[in-house]
ZAROSE-777435 format. One record per residue: x, y, z of N, C-alpha, C in turn; chain. Coordinates in Angstrom, 1 decimal. Each point is the difference from the previous one (the first is absolute). Layout:
N
R    neast   nnorth      nup   caeast   canorth     caup    ceast   cnorth      cup   unit
R        X        Y        Z        X         Y        Z        X        Y        Z      A
...
//
This chain:
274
R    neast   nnorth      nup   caeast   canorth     caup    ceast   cnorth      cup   unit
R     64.5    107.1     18.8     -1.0      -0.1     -1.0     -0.9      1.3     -0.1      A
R      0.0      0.4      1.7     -1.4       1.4     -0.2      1.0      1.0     -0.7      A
R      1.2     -0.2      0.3      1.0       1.4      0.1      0.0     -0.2     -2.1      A
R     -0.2     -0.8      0.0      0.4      -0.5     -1.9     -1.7      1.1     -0.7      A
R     -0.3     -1.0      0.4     -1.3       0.8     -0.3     -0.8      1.2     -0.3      A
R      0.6      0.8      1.7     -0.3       1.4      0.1      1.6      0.5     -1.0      A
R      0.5     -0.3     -0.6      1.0       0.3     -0.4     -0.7      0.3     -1.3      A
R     -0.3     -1.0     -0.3     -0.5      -0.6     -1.7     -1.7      1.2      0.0      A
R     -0.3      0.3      1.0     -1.5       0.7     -0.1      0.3      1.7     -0.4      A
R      1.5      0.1      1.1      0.4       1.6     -0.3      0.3      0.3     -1.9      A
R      1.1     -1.2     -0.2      0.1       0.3     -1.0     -0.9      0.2     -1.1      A
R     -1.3     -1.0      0.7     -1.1      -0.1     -1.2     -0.3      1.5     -0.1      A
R     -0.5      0.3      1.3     -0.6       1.5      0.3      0.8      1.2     -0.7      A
R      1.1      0.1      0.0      1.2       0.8     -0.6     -0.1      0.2     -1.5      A
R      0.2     -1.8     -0.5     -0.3       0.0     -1.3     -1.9      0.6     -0.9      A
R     -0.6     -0.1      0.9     -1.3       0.7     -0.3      0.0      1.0      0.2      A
R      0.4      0.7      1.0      0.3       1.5      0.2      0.8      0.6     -1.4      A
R      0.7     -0.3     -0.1      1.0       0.4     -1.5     -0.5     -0.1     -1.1      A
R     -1.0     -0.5      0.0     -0.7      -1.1     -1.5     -1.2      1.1     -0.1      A
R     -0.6      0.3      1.3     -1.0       1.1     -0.3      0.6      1.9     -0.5      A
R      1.2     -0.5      0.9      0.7       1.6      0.0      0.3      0.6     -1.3      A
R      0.6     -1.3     -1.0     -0.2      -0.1     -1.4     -0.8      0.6     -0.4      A
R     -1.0     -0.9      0.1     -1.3       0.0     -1.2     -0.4      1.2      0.1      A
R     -0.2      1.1      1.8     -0.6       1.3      0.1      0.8      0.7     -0.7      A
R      1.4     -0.1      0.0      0.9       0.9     -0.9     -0.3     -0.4     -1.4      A
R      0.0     -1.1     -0.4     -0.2       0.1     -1.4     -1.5      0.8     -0.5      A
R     -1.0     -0.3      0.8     -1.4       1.0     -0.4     -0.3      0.8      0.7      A
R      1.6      0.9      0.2     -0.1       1.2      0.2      0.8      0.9     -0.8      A
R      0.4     -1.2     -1.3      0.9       0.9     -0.5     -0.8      1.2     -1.0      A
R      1.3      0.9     -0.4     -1.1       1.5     -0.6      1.6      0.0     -1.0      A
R     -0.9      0.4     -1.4      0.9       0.1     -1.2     -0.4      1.4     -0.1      A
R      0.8      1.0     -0.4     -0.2       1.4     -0.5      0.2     -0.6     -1.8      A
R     -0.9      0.1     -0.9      0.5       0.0     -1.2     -0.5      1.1     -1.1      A
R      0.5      0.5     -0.9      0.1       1.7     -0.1      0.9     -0.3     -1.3      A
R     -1.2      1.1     -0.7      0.9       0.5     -1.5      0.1      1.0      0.1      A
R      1.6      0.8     -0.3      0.2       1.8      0.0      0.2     -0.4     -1.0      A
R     -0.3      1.4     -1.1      0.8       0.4     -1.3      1.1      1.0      0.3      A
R     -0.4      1.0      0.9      1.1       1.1      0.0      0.7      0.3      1.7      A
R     -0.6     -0.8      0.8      0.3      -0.1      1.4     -0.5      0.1      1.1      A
R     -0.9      0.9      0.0     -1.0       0.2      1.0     -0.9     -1.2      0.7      A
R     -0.2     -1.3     -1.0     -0.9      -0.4      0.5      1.0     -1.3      0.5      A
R      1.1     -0.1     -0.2      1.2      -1.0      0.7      1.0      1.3      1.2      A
R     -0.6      0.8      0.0      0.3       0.9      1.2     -1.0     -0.5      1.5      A
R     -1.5      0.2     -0.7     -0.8      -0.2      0.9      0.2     -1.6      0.5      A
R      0.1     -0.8     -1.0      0.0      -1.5      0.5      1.1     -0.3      0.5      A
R      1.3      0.3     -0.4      1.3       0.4      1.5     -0.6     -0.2      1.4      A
R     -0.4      1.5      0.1     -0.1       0.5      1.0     -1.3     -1.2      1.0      A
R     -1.4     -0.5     -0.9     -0.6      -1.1      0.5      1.1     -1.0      0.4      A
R      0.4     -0.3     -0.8      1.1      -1.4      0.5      0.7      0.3      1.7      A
R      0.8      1.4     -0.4      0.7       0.0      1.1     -0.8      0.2      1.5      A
R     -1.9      0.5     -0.1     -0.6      -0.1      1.0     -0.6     -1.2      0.7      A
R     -0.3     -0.5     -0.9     -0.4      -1.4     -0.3      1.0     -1.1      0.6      A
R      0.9      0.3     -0.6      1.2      -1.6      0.1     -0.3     -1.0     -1.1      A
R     -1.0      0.5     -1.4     -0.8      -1.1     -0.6      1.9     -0.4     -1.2      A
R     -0.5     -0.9     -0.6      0.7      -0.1     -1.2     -0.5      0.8     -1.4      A
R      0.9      0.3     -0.7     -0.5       0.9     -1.1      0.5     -0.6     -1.0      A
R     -0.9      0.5     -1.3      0.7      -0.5     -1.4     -0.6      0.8     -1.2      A
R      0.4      0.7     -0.5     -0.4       0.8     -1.0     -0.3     -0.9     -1.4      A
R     -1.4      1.0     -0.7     -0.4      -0.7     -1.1      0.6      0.3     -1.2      A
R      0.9     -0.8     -1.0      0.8       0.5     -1.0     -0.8     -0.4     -1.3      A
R      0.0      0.7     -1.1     -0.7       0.3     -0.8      1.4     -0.4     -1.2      A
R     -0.5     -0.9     -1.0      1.4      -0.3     -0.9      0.1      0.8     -1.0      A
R     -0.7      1.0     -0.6      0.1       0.9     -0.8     -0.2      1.0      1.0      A
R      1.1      0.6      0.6     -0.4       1.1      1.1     -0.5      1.4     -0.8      A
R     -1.0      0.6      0.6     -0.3       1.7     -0.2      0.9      0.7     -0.3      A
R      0.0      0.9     -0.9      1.3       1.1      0.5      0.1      0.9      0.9      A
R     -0.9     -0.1      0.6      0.2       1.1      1.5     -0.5      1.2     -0.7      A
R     -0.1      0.5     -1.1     -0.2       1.6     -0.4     -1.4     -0.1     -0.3      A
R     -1.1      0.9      0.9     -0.7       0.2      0.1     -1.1     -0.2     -1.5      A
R     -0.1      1.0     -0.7     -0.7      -0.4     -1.5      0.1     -1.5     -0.4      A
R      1.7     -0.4      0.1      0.1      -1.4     -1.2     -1.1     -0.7      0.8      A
R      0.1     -0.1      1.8     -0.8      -1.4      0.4     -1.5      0.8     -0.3      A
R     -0.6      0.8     -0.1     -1.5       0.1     -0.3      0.1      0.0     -1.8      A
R      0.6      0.0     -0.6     -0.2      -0.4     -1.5     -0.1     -1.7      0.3      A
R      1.1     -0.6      0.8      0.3      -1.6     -0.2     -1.5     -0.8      0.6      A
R     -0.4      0.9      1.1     -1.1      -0.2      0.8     -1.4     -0.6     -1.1      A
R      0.2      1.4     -0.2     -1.6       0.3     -1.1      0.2     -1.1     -1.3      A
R      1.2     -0.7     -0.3     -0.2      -0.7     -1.2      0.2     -1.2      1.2      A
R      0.0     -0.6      1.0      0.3      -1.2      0.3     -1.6      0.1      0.5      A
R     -1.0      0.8      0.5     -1.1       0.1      0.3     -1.0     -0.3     -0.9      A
R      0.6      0.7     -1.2     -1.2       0.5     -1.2      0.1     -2.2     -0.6      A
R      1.1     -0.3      0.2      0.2      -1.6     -1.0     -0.3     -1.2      1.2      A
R     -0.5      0.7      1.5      0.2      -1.1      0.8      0.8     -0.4      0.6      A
R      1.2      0.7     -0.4      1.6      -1.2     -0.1      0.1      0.2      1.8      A
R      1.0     -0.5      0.8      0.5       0.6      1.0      1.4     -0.5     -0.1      A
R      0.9      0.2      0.8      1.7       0.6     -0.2      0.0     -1.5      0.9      A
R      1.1     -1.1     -0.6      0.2      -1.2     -0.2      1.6      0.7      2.0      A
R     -0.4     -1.3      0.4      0.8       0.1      1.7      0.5     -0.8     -0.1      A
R      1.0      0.6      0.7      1.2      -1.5      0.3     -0.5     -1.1      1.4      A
R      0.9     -0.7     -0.1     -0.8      -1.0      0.9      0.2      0.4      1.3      A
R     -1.0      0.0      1.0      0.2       0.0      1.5      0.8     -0.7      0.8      A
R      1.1      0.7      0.6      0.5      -0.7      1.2     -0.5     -0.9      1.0      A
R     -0.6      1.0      0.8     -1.2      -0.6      1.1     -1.4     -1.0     -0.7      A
R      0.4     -0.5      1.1     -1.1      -1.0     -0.6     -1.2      0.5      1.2      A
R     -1.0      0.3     -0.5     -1.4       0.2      0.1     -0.7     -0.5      1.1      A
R      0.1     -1.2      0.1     -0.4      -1.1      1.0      0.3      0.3      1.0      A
R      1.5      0.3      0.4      0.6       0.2      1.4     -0.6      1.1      1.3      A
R     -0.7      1.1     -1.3     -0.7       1.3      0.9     -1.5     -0.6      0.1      A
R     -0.4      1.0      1.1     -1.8       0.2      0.4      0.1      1.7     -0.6      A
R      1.2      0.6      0.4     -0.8       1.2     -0.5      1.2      0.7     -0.9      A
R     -0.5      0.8     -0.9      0.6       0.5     -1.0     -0.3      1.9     -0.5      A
R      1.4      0.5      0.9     -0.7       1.8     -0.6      0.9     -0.5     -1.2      A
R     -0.9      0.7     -1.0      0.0       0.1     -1.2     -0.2      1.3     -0.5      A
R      1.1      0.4     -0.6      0.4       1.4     -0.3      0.0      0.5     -1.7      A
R     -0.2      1.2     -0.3     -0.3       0.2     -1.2      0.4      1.7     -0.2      A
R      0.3      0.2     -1.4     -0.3       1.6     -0.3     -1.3     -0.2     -0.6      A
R     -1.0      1.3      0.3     -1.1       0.0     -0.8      0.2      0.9     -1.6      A
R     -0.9     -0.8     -0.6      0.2       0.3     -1.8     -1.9      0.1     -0.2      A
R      0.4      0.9     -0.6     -1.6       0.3     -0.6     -1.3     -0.7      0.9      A
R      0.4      0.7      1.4     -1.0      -0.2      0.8     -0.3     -0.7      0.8      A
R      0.7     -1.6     -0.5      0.6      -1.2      0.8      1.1     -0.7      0.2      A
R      0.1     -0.9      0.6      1.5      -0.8     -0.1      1.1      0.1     -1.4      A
R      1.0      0.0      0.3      0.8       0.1     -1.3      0.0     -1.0     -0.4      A
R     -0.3      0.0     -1.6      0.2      -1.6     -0.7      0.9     -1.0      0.2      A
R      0.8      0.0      0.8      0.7      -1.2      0.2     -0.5     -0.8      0.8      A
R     -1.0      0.5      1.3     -0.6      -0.4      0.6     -1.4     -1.0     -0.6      A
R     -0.1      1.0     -1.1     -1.3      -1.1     -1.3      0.4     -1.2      0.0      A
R      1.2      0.0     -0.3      1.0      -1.4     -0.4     -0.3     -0.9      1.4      A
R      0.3      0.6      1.2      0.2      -1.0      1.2     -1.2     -0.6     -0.3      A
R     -1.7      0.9      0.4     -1.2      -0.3     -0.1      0.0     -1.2     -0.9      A
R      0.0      0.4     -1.0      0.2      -1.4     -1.1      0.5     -1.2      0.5      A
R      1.0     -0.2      0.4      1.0      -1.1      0.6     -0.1     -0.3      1.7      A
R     -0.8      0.7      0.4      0.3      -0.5      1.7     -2.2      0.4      0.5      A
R     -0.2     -0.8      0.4     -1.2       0.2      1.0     -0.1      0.5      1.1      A
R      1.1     -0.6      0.9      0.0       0.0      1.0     -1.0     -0.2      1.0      A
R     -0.4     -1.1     -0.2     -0.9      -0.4      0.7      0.3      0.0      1.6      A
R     -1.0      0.3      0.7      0.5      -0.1      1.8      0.9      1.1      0.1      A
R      0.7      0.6     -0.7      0.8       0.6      0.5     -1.0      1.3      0.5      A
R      1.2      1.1      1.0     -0.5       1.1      0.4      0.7      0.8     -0.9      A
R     -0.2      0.8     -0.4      0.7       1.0     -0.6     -0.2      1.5     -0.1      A
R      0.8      0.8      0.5     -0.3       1.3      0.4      0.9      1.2     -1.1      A
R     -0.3      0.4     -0.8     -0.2       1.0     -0.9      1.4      1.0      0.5      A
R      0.8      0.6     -0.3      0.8       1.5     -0.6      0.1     -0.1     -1.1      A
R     -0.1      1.6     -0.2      0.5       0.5     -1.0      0.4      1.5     -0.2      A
R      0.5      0.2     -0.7      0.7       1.9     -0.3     -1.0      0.4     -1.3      A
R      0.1      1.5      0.0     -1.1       0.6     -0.8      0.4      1.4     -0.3      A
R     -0.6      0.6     -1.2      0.2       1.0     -0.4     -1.2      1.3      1.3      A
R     -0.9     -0.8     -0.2     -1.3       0.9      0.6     -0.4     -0.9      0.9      A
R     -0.3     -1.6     -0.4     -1.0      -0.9      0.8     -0.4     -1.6     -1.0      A
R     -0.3     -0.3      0.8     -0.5      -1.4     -0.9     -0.4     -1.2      0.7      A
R      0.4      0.3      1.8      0.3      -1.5      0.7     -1.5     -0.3      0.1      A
R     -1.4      0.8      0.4     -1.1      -0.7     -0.3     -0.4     -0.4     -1.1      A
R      0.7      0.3     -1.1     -0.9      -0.9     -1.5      1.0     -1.1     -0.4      A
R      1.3     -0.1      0.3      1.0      -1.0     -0.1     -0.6     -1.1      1.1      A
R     -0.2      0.1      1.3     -0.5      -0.9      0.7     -1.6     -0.6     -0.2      A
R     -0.7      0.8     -0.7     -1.3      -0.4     -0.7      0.5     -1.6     -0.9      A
R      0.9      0.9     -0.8      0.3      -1.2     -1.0      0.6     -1.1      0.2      A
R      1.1     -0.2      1.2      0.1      -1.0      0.4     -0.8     -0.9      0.5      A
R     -1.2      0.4      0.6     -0.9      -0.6      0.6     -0.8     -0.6     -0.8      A
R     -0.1      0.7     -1.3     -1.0      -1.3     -1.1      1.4     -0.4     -0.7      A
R      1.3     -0.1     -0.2      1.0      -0.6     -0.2     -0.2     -1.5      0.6      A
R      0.3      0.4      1.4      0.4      -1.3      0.9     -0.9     -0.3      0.8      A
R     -1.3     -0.3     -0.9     -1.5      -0.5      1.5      0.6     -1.0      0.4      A
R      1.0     -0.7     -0.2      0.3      -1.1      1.5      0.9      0.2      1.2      A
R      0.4      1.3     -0.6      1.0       1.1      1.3     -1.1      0.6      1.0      A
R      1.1      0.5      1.0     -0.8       0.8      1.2      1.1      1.6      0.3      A
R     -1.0      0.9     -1.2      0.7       1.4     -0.3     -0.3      1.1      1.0      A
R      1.4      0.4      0.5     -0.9       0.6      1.9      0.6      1.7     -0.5      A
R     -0.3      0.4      0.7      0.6       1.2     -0.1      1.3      0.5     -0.7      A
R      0.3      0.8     -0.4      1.2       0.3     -0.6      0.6      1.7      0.3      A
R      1.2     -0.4     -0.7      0.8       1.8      0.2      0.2      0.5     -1.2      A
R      0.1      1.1     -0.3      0.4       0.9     -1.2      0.7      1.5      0.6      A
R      0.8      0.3     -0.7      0.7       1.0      0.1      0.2      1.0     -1.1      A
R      0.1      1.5     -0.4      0.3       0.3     -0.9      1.3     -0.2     -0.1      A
R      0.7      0.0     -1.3      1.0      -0.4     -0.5      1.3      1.3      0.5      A
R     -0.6      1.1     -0.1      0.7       1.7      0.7      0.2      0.0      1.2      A
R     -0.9     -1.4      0.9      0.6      -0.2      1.0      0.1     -1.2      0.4      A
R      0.7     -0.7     -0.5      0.6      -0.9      0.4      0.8     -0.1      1.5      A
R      0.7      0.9      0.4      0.7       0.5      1.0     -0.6      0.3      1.0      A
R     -1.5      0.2      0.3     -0.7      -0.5      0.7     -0.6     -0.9      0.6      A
R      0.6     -1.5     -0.9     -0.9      -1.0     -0.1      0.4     -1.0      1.5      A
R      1.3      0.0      0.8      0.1      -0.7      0.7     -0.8      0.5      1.5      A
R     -0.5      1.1     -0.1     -0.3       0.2      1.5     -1.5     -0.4     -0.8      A
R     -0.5      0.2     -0.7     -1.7       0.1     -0.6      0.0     -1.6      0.1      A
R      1.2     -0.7     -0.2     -0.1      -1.6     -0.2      0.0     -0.6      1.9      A
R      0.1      0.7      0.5      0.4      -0.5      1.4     -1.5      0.1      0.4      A
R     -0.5      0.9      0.0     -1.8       0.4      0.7     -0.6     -1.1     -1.1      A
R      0.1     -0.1     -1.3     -0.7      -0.9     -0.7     -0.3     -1.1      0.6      A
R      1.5     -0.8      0.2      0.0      -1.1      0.4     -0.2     -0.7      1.3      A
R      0.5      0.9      0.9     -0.7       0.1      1.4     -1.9     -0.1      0.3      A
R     -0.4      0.9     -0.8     -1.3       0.3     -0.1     -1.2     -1.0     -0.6      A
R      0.8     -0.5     -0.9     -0.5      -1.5     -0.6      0.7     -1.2      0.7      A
R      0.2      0.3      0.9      0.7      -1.4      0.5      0.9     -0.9     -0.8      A
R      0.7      0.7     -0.7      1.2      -0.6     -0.5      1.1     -0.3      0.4      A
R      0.2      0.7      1.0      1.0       0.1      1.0     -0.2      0.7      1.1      A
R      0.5     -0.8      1.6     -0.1       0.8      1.0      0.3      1.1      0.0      A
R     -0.3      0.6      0.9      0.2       1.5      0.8     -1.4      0.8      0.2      A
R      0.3      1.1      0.2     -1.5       0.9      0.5      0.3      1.7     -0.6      A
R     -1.0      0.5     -0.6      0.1       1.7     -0.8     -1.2      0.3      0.7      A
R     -0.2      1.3     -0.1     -0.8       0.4      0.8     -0.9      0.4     -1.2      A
R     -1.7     -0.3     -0.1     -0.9      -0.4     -0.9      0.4      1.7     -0.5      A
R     -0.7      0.0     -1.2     -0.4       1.3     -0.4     -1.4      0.6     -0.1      A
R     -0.4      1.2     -0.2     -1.2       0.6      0.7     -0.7     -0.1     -1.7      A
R     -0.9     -0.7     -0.3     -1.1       0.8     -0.8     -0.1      1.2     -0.6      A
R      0.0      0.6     -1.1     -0.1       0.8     -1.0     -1.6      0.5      0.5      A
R      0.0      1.5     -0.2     -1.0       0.9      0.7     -0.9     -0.3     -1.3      A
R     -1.2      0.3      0.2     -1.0      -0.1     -1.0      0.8      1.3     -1.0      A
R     -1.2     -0.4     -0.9      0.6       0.6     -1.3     -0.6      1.8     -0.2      A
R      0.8      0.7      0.2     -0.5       1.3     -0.1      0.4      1.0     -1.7      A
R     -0.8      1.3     -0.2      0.5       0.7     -1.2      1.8      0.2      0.4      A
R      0.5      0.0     -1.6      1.8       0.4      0.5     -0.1      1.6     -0.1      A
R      0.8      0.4      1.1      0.1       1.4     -0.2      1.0      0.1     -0.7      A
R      0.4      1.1     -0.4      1.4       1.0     -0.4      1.5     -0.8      0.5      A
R     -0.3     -0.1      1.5      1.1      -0.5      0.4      0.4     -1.7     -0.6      A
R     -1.4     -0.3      0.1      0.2      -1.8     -0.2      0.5      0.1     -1.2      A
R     -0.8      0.4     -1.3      0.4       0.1     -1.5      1.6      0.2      0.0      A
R      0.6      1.2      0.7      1.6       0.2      0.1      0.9     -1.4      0.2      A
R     -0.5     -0.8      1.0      0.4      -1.3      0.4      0.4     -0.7     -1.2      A
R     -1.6      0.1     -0.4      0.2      -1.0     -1.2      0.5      0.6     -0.7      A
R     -0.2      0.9     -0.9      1.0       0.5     -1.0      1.4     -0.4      0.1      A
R      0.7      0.5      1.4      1.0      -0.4      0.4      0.8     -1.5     -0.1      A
R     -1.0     -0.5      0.2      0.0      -1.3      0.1      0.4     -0.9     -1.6      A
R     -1.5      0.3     -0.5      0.4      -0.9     -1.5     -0.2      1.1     -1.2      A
R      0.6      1.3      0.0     -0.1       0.7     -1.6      1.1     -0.2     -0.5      A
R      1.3     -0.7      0.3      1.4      -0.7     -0.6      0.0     -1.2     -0.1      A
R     -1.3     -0.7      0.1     -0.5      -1.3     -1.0      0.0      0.5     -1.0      A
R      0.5     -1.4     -0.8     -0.2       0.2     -1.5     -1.3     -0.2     -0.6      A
R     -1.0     -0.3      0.2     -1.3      -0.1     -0.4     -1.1      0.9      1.2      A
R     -0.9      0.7     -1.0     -1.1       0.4      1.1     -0.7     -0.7      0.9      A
R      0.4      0.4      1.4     -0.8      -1.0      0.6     -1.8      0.5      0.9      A
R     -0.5      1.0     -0.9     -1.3       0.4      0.2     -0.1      1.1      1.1      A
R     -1.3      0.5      0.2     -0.1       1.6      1.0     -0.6     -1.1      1.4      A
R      1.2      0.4      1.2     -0.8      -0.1      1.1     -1.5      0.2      0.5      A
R     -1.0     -0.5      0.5     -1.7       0.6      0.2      0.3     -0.1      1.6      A
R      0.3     -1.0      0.4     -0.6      -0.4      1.4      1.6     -0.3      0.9      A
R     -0.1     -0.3      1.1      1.2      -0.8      0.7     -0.3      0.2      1.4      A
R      0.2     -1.0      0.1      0.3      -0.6      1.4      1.3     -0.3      1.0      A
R      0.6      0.1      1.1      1.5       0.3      0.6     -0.1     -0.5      1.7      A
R      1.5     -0.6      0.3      0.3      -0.1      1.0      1.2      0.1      0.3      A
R      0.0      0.2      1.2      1.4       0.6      0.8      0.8     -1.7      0.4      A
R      1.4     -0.4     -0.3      0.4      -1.3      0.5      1.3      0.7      0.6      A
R      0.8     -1.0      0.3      1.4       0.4      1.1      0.8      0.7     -1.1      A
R     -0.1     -0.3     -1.3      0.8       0.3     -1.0     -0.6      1.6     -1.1      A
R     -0.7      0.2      0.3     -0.8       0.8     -1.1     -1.6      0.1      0.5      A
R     -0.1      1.0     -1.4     -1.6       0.1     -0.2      0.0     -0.7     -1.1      A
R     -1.2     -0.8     -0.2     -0.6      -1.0     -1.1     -1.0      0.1     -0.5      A
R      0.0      0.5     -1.8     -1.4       0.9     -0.5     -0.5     -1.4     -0.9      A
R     -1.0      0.3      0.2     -1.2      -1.2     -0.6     -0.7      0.9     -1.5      A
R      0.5      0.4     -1.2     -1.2       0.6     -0.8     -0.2     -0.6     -1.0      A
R     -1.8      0.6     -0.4     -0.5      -1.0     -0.7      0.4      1.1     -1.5      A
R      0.3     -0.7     -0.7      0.6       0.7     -1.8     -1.4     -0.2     -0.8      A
R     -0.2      0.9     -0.5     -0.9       0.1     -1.7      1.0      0.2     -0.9      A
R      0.2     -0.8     -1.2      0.6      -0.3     -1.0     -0.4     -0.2     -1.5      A
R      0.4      0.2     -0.9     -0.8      -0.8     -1.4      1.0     -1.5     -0.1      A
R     -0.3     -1.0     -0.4      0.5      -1.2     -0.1      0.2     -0.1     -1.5      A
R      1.1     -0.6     -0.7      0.6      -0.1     -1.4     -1.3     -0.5     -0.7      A
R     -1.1     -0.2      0.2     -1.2       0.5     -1.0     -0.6      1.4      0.0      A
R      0.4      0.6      0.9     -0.6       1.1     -0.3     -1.4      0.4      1.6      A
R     -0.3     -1.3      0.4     -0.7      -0.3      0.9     -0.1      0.6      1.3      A
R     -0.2      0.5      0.7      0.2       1.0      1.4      0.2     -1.2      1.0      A
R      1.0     -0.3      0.7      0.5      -1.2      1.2      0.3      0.5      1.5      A
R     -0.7     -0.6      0.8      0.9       0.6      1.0      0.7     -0.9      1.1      A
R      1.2      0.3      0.5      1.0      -0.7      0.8      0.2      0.5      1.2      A
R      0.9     -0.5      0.9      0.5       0.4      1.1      1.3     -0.3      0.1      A
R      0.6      1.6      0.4      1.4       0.1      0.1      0.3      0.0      1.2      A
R      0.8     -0.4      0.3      0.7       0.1      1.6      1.2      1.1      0.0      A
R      0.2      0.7      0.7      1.1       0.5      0.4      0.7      0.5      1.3      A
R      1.3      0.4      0.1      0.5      -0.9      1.5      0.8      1.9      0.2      A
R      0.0      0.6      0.9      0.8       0.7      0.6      0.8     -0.1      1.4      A
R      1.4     -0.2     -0.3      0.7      -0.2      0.9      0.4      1.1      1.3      A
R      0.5     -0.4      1.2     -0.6       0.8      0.9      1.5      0.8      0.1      A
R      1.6     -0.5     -0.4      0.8       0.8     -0.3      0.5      1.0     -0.5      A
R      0.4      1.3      0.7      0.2       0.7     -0.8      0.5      0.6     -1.3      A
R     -1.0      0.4     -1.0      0.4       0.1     -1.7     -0.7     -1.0     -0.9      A
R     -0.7     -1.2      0.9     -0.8      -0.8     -0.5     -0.6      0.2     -1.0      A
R     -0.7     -0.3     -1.5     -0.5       0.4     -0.9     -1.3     -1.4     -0.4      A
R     -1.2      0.5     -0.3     -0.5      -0.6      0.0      0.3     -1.4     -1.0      A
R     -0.3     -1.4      0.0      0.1      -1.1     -0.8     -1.2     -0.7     -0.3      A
R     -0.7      0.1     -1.0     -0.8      -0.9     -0.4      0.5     -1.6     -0.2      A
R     -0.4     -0.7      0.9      0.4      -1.5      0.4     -0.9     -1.3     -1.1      A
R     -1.0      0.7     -0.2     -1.3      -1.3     -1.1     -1.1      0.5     -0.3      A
R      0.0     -0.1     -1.2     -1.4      -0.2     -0.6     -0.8     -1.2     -0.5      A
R     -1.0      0.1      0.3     -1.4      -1.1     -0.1     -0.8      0.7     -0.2      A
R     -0.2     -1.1     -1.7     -0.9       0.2     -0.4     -1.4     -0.7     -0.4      A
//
């Protein structure tokens, strides 16, 4: 009878062991879910998946974009100017299953690309965690994550990644420190040093920049100030931009830019924030 017993206790024990093993796995699960129009931004969420181990599902749009640059900012500006947003097909994943959700995007006139308008509309996501990528011409991940945040006040919007779109190709090692760094996933990087106070740019700095973004297609303003540090990979310039802003208005930003420490390296402006 004892031997029945302690039989019937292990099992109990076993079967509660399993039952919790569950439930931690199930609220731990992580959905990568992500709209690309032209690839980049289902490049970067790939590459999340495959660091992660999360499940992925891309957001399809039933009147898709044409991918050519002009048509989607004409389609943009008339689905903006009438309110409309671009009608989604239905989600696979069901919502409920995850606690946290990177949520991926191209940026469009500054914030999230309108398909994402659509999700906002149709999903709260209440309780969930949700952590921000996206790809960009210049920048956008602080004013796209602003908007989420009065989007989804019943979400919890933590830090996020952005990448320029020219480098994409960078994005898997930049995603490894990300996520390590935020505790997204184990491992250990070795911190990075602080950006020096902000000093006049000389001759040489201005070169940098020039270097850097005069093969942007839009002006992106006269260097004044910058700030830099030395990492295992490069030097890292911090400068502050004076600009005029499409009223006419004097704006100023901060550009980042990254020099790599291999030989022939050429400077890369990595973001702008504005």
């Amino acid at each position: 009878m004892k031997k029945l017993l302690l039989s019937l206790a292990v099992v109990a024990g076993l079967t509660t062991a399993c039952t919790q093993q569950k439930a931690a796995e199930k609220s731990n699960r992580q959905l990568v879910l992500y709209y690309s129009e032209n690839g980049s931004t289902k490049a970067v969420a790939e590459e999340l998946q495959k660091q992660l181990g999360a499940d992925i599902e891309a957001i399809e749009v039933v009147e898709p974009y044409s991918g050519d640059f002009q048509a989607t900012i004409e389609r943009c500006n008339k689905e903006r100017e009438s309110g409309q947003t671009p009608a989604l097909k239905a989600l696979k994943s069901n919502i409920a299953d995850y606690d946290t959700i990177f949520l991926g995007y191209p940026i469009w006139f500054g914030t999230y690309a309108m398909p994402i308008a659509t999700l906002v509309k149709e999903q709260d996501f209440e309780g969930k965690t949700i952590i921000p990528f996206c790809t960009f011409g210049s920048g956008g991940l602080n004013t796209s994550t602003a908007d989420l945040e009065k989007a989804f006040p019943k979400a919890h919007i933590l830090k996020g990644y952005g990448v320029r779109a020219a480098r994409v190709t960078k994005a898997a090692k930049e995603l490894d420190r990300f996520l390590i760094e935020n505790g997204y996933k184990e491992g250990s990087v070795e911190k990075l040093p602080e950006y020096s106070a902000q000093q006049p740019v000389t001759d040489e700095d201005k070169a940098i920049f020039d270097a850097a973004c005069s093969d942007y297609q839009f002006p992106l303003g006269t260097p004044e100030t910058v700030g830099k540090r030395e990492t295992p990979d490069g030097i890292d310039y911090k400068y502050t931009v004076k600009s005029k802003g499409m009223n006419g208005e004097e704006t100023t930003s901060t550009i980042f830019v990254t020099v790599g420490k291999e030989e022939g390296a050429k400077p890369e402006f990595t973001e702008v924030v504005r």
